[in-house]
FIDREN-454300 format. One record per residue (C-alpha): y negated, x, z negated; residue number from 0. Coordinates in Angstrom, 1 decimal, always signed. Example, Ala and Ser with C-alpha at 12.3 -4.5 7.8 and 13.67 -1.06 7.14 Angstrom:
BEGIN
R; +4.5; +12.3; -7.8; 0 .
R; +1.1; +13.7; -7.1; 1 .
END
This chain:
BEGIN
R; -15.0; -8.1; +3.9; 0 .
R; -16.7; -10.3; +1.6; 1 .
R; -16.4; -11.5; -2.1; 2 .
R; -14.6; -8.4; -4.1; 3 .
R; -13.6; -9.2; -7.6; 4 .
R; -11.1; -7.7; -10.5; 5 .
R; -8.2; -9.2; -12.2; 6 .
R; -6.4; -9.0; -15.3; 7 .
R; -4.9; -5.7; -14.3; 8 .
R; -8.2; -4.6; -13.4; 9 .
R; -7.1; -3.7; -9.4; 10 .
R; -9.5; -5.6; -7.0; 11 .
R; -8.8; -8.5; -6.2; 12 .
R; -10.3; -9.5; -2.0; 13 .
R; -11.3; -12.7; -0.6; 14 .
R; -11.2; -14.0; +2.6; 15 .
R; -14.4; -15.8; +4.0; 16 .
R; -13.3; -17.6; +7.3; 17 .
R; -16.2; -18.9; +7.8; 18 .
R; -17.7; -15.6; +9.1; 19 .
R; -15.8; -14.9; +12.9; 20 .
R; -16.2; -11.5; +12.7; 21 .
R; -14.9; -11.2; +9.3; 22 .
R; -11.9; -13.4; +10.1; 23 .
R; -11.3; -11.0; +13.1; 24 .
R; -11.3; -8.1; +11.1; 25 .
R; -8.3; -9.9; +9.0; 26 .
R; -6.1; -11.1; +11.8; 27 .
R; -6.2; -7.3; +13.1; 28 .
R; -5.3; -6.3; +9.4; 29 .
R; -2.7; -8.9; +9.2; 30 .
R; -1.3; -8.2; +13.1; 31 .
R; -1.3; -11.8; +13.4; 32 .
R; -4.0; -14.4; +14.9; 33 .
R; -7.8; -15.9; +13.5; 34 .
R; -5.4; -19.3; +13.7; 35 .
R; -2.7; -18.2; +11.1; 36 .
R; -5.0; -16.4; +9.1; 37 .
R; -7.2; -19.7; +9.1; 38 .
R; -4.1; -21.7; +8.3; 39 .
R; -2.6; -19.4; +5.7; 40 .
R; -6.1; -19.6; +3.6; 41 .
R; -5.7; -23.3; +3.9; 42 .
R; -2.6; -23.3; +2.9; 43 .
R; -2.9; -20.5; +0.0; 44 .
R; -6.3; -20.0; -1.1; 45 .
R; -8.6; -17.1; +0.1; 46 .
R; -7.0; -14.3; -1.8; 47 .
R; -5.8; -11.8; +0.6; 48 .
R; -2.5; -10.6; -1.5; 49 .
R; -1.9; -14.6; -1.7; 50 .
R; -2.6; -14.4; +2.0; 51 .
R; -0.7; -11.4; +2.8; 52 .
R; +2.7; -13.1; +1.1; 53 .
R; +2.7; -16.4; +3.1; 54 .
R; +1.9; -14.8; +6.2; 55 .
R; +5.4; -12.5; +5.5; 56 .
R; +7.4; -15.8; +4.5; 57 .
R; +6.1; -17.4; +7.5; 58 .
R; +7.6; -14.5; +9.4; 59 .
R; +10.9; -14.0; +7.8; 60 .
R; +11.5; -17.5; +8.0; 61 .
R; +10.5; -17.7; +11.7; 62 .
R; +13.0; -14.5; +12.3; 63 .
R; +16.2; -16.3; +10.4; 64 .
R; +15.8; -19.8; +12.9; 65 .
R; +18.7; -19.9; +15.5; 66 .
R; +18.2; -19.3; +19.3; 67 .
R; +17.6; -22.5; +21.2; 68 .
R; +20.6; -21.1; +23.7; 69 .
END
């Protein structure tokens, strides 16, 4: 995974590089989610995976609480 830096706190901070497919890959199977959301989530969020990480759960909590179409 590609560009690894500290924060304030000192933990390491990781970013996401879409532009590499195999590296995008590797994230979607981290995530459990596709190379499209990941790709969409960085857009949306930056390339910080703990930013990345937290949109893609919103994204699914919100897409379990809409009704049923029935």
């Amino acid at each position: 995974m590609s560009g690894n830096s500290r924060n304030t706190t000192g933990a390491k901070v990781e970013h996401i590089d879409v532009t590499y497919d195999w590296e995008l890959c590797v994230w979607a199977r981290h995530f459990n989610t596709s190379e499209k959301n990941v790709k969409e989530a960085v857009a949306a969020v930056g390339s910080r995976a703990d930013h990345v990480r937290e949109h893609l759960a919103m994204k699914r909590q919100q897409a379990s609480e809409r009704p049923s179409s029935r």
